[in-house]
C-alpha positions, 0 to 999 in steps of 0.5 A, spaced: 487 470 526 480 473 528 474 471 524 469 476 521 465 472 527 469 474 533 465 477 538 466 484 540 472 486 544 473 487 550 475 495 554 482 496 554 487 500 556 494 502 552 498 504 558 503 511 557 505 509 549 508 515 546 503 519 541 505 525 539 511 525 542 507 525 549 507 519 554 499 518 552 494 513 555 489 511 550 483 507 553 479 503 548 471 501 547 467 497 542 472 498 538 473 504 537 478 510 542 475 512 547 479 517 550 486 520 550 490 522 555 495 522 561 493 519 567 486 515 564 482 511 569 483 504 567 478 501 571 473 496 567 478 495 562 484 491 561 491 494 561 497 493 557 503 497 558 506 500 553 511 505 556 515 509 552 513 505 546 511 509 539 504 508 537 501 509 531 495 509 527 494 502 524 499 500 517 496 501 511 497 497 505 495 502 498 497 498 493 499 490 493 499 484 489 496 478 493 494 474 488 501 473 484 505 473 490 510 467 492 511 465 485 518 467 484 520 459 484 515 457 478 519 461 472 525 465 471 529 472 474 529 478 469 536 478 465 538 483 460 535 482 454 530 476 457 523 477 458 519 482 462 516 481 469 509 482 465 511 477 460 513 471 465 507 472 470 502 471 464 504 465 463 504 463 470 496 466 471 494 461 465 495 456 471 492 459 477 487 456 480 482 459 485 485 454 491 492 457 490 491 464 489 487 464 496 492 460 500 498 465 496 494 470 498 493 470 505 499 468 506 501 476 504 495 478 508 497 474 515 504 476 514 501 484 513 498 483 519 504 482 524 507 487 520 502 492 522 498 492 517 490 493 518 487 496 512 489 494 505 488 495 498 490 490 494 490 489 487 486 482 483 488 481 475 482 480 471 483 478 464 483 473 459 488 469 462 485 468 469 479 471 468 476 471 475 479 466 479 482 471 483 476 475 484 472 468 486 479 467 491 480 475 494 472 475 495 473 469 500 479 472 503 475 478 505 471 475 508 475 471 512 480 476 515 474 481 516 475 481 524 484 481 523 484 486 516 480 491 512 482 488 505 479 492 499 479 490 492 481 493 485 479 489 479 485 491 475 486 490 468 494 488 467 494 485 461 490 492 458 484 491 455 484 491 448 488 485 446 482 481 446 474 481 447 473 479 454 477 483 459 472 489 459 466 485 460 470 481 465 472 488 469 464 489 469 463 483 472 467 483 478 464 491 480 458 487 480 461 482 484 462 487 490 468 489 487 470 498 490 475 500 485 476 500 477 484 499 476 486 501 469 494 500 466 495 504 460 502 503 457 500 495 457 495 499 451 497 502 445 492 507 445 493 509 452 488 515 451 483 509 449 485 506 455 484 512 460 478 514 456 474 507 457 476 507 465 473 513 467 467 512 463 466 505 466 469 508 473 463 513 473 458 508 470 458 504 476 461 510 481 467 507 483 474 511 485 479 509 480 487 507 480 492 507 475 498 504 474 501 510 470 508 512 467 512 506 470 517 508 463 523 513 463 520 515 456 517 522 457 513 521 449 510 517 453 507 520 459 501 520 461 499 523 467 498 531 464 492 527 461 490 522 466 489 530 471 486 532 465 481 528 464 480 527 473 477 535 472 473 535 466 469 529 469 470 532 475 473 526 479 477 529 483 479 526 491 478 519 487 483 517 482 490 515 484 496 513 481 502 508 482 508 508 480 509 515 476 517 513 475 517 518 468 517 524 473 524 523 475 526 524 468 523 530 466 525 536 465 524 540 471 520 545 468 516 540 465 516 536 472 513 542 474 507 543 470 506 535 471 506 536 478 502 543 479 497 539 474 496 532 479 495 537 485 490 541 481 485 535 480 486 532 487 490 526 485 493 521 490 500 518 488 503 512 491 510 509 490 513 503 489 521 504 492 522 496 492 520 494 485 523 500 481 529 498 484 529 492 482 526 493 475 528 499 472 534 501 469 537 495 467 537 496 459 541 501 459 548 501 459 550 508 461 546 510 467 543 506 472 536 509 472 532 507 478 525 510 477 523 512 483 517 518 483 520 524 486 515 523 493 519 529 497 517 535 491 510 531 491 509 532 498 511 538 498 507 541 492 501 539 498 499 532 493 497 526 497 503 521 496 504 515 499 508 509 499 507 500 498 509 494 497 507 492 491 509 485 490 511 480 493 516 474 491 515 474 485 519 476 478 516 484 480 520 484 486 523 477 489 524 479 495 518 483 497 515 482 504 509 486 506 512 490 512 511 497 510 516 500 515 521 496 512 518 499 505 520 506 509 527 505 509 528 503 503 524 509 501 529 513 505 535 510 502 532 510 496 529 517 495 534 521 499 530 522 505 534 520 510 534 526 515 532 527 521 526 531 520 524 526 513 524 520 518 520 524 522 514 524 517 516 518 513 511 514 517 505 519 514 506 515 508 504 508 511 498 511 515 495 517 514 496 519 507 494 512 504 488 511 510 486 519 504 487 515 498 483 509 501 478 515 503 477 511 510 473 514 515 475 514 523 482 514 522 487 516 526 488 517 533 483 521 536 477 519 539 472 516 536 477 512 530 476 506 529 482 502 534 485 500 528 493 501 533 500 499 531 505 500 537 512 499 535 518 498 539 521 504 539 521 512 542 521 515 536 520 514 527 526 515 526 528 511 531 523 506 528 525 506 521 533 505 521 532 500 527 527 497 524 523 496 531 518 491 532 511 491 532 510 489 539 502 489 537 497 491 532 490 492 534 484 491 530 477 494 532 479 494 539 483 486 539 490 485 539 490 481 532 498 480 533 503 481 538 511 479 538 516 479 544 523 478 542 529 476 547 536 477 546 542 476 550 548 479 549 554 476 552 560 482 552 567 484 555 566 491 557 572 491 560 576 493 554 
């Protein structure tokens, strides 16, 4: 992987790629698209030939957990009536040194990469029980796959904030240690407006955007969002907020699911779901039904909010079978939200590209001259294609560099004389 001191690529040429549908040369320099087309003079740079294959802008990573990633074999699975994810982690954070959440967490981000990932933005646990031993290790990491990643950091609050006397101060702390956004999760509090209330306060004091794990429960007394939306338009914040999860509107009243939704388009708030956790998480105390929590991403897309979709954990109680390839998170999103025709495959990849590249606010995204050369180039014609085949990422490329590259061969041995 590339070092944050790794020269300047070279010019290079991505030769008949599929890009809108169209084969598509894609000529690259300094780091940046040059020029799309057909045809394009490749001298100067050097080729690669990507016919017919499907290129997309780089992955994007919007919520992700590095730094409890890779635990599930310190502590126990959930069961019914067992502890809670929140609880079982806890405990673990007590023991993590800055040395262990750095070599766990970059094994998250190197396996992003090859998956396609060039931006991320990950969360970091800052409280009492880790203090800022994640901030100290995630920094590192930033630092050290700034030439493979763009890794962007949240100092986030899992253990709520009034609990005890240090969390708030320490959430301070890390802004000032460069951190770029204020991650805030209210129903780990029992005054959840307190809660919301002392992060947008903090948010604009030190001017960062704000993230909220938000409505993750399936009892409507207790959502949160409505006011989240409210106070995102009073303190005039809109573009700047987002929310994880938001499970609790796939139990609303529709009506009220209406009004929620109108409310969270009105204040500009972007949404990002989690499909992987909430199936394994959700429902499991209720013997009646099998609720699933995931937020109602198509009427959510359709109202015109910027939804997207992540990873969230990675092998750990959260989710045991997490793995940070966000085309695998796309299937599961269809599977999971019902989107799996045709013409919803076909815009399922805007939910791991351009729409979370919105809520990140990154500048130069996308395919057109002048973006950053941020590229994934899959193996496949198309998104749908590439999502029920789970195509492979031949290359991912980073500022103009190949930071990855995957060839695989299969040899079949089969009697078609049947």
């Amino acid at each position: 992987m590339p070092d944050a001191m790794t020269p300047a690529a070279a010019p290079m040429l991505l030769r008949d790629g599929l890009v809108g549908g169209r084969r598509q040369d894609i000529a690259i320099r300094d780091g940046r698209i040059e020029r799309v087309g057909a045809g394009l003079d490749a001298t100067g740079h050097e080729t690669l030939d990507v016919t017919d294959r499907l290129v997309l802008p780089g992955f994007v990573e919007s919520h992700i957990h590095p730094d409890k990633a890779f635990i599930a074999d310190r502590t126990q699975g959930l069961r019914a009536g067992g502890p809670t994810p929140q609880t079982l982690v806890a405990e673990l954070k007590k023991r993590f040194t800055v040395e262990d959440v750095y070599q766990r967490a970059r094994r998250v981000v190197e396996l992003a990469v090859r998956h396609g990932c060039t931006t991320m933005r990950a969360h970091v646990e800052v409280d009492a029980f880790v203090e800022l031993r994640g901030v100290e290790a995630l920094r590192r990491l930033q630092a050290d796959v700034a030439g493979a990643l763009d890794l962007r950091l949240i100092a986030f609050a899992q253990e709520g904030i009034f609990h005890d006397a240090v969390t708030k101060s320490l959430l301070t702390e890390a802004l000032k240690a460069g951190l770029e956004t204020l991650g805030g999760c209210p129903y780990m509090d029992d005054d959840q407006r307190a809660h919301i209330d002392w992060f947008f306060e903090t948010a604009q004091a030190f001017g960062v955007p704000l993230d909220f794990h938000a409505d993750s429960a399936d009892d409507p007394a207790l959502l949160t969002t409505d006011y989240i939306a409210e106070q995102t338009l009073a303190r005039g914040m809109q573009g700047r907020v987002t929310l994880g999860h938001l499970c609790m509107l796939d139990v609303l009243e529709p009506a009220h699911r209406a009004r929620v939704i109108d409310r969270v388009r009105e204040a500009g708030i972007h949404v990002i779901s989690l499909p992987a956790t909430e199936l394994h998480v959700k429902g499991r105390a209720d013997a009646t039904r099998t609720w699933r929590g995931v937020t109602r991403i198509a009427e959510l897309r359709e109202a015109g909010i910027n939804v997207s979709i992540s990873t969230n954990n990675i092998v750990n109680p959260f989710t045991p079978y997490g793995h940070p390839d966000l085309l695998r998170q796309a299937l599961v999103t269809a599977m999971a939200a019902h989107l799996g025709n045709l013409d919803q495959l076909a815009w399922l990849p805007e939910l791991i590209t351009t729409n979370p590249a919105r809520a990140l606010s990154l500048s130069g995204y996308g395919l057109a001259p002048g973006c950053h050369a941020d590229l994934v180039v899959l193996d496949a014609r198309d998104a749908a294609q590439a999502i029920t085949e789970q195509a492979e990422k031949l290359y991912v490329i980073k500022g103009g560099r190949v930071v990855a590259r995957t060839t695989r061969t299969t040899e079949l041995s089969i009697d078609r004389r049947g």
